[in-house]
Residue, then its C-alpha position, 0 to 999 in steps of 0.5 A: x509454542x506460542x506465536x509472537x513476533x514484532x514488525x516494524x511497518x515503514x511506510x516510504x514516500x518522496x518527502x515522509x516516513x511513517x512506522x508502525x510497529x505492531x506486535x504479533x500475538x497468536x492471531x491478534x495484534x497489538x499496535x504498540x507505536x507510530x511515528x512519522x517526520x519529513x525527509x530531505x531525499x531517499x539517500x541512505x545517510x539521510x534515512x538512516x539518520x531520520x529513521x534511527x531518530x525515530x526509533x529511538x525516540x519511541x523506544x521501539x523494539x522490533x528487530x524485522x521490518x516490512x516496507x510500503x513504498x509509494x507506488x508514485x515511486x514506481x512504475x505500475x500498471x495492468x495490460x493485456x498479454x497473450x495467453x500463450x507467453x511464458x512466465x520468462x516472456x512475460x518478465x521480458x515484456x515488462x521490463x520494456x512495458x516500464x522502458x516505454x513508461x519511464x525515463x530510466x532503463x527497463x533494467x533498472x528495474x525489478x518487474x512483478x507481476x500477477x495475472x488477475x482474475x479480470x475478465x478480459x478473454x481471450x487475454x490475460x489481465x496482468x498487474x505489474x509493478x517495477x521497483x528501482x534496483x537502487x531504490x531496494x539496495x538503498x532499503x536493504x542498506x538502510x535497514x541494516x545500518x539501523x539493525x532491522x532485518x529487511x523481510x517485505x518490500x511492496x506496494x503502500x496500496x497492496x499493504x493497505x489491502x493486507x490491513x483490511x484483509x487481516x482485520x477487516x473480518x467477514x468482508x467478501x467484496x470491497x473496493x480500496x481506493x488509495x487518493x493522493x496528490x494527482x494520483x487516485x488508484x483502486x483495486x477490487x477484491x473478493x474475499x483477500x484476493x485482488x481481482x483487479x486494479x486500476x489508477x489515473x492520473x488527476x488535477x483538480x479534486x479527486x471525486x470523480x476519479x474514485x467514483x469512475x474507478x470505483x464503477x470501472x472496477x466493479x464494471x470489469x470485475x462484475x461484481x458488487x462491493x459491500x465496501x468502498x474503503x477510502x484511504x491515504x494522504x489526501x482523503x479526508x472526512x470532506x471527501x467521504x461526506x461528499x462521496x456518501x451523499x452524491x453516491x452512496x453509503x458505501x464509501x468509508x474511511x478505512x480505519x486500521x486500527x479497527x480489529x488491533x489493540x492500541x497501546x496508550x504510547x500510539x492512542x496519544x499520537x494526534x496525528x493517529x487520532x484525528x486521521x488513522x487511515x494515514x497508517x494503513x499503509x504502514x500497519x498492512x506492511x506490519x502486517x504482513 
């Protein structure tokens, strides 16, 4: 039987959405649309209107949709445990880790977690992140109101990991770096596999923040990536000239639309012409 499906990737920031919806051909897939607009708040009433909107405007036929939240939406981190804790215990920490980094309740919260492959011995590196229990009611609330089945909810830089894992072939070692407004974040991955992660708070211009992440990580990792992929809103061609001149030649704008076809509906989009690397985020969660 032949493998098809349709995924509707919704990328979710405090001020924009972003769609990508892109067909799953066995093995290969096929962008077929991209919309993005500006929202007014996360309320319910609010998406479901912008995102009917958009939907309907570029006649799109998925029926399942993954979402990329924006991880400033989130509390996220990696910390040193005990070995010796208990998945239960783990789990228990974390929600008074997010307590402790938040102006909400601990409880509010939904805490994930994945023990990574940092050498920090004789601990555990864990890598967490906590979603808003309103936050996933209000994109349940929203999907179904818009007839989408909600499968995937994840972070904006872990779909853009998925992106270069899925189409960004024979690629071992790399560094993703995700900049945006005072915020730089980076993880090291060895062949799909995420062995660390680190982000920093910023002002003023980001290039010394994505260099020194890009050093720690390969520092804790102990590794060396082939690619230093550079992504989200606020990178830009400037910042990659300026990182391959002072640095090396290492660093890229990470272009997702590399390995898919594009239909001539989303090649027309300006917007994904003159910057692709805004979508990874939505077309990793199309992608999932």
């Amino acid at each position: 039987m032949k493998q098809y499906r349709i995924t509707l990737g919704i990328e979710i920031g405090r001020d924009f959405i972003r769609l990508a919806e892109v067909e799953h051909r066995e093995g290969k897939f096929f962008l077929a649309h991209v919309s993005e607009d500006k929202i007014e708040s996360l309320e319910v009433d609010g998406l479901v209107q912008k995102l009917s909107l958009l939907i309907s405007s570029e006649s799109i036929m998925a029926r399942v949709a993954s979402v990329a939240v924006d991880t400033s939406l989130m509390p996220r981190d990696t910390i040193d445990i005990d070995p010796a804790l208990l998945s239960e215990e783990i789990s228990g920490f974390l929600r008074a880790e997010i307590d402790f980094h938040s102006n909400f309740s601990g409880e509010s919260y939904i805490p994930a977690y994945e023990i990574t492959k940092a050498q920090v011995a004789p601990f555990k590196e864990v890598f967490y992140a906590g979603l808003e229990k309103k936050l996933l009611m209000t994109l349940r609330e929203v999907c179904t109101r818009c007839g989408l089945d909600l499968q995937y909810v994840d972070l904006d830089h872990a779909c853009s990991e998925v992106a270069v894992n899925k189409l960004q072939s024979g690629m071992n070692d790399y560094i993703l770096v995700t900049v945006k407004e005072k915020q730089v974040e980076a993880s090291y991955c060895r062949r799909g596999e995420r062995l660390s992660y680190r982000y920093v708070v910023y002002s003023g211009e980001p290039f010394y923040f994505v260099t020194k992440l890009a050093q720690d990580l390969e520092s804790i990792t102990k590794g060396y990536a082939e690619r230093i992929y550079i992504t989200g809103r606020s990178a830009d061609g400037f910042l990659i000239d300026l990182l391959r001149k002072s640095v090396d030649e290492r660093y890229v704008l990470l272009e997702p639309t590399q390995g898919l076809t594009v239909s001539p509906a989303a090649s027309e989009k300006e917007a994904l012409g003159t910057h692709p690397h805004r979508y990874s985020h939505a077309i990793g969660a199309a992608l999932k």
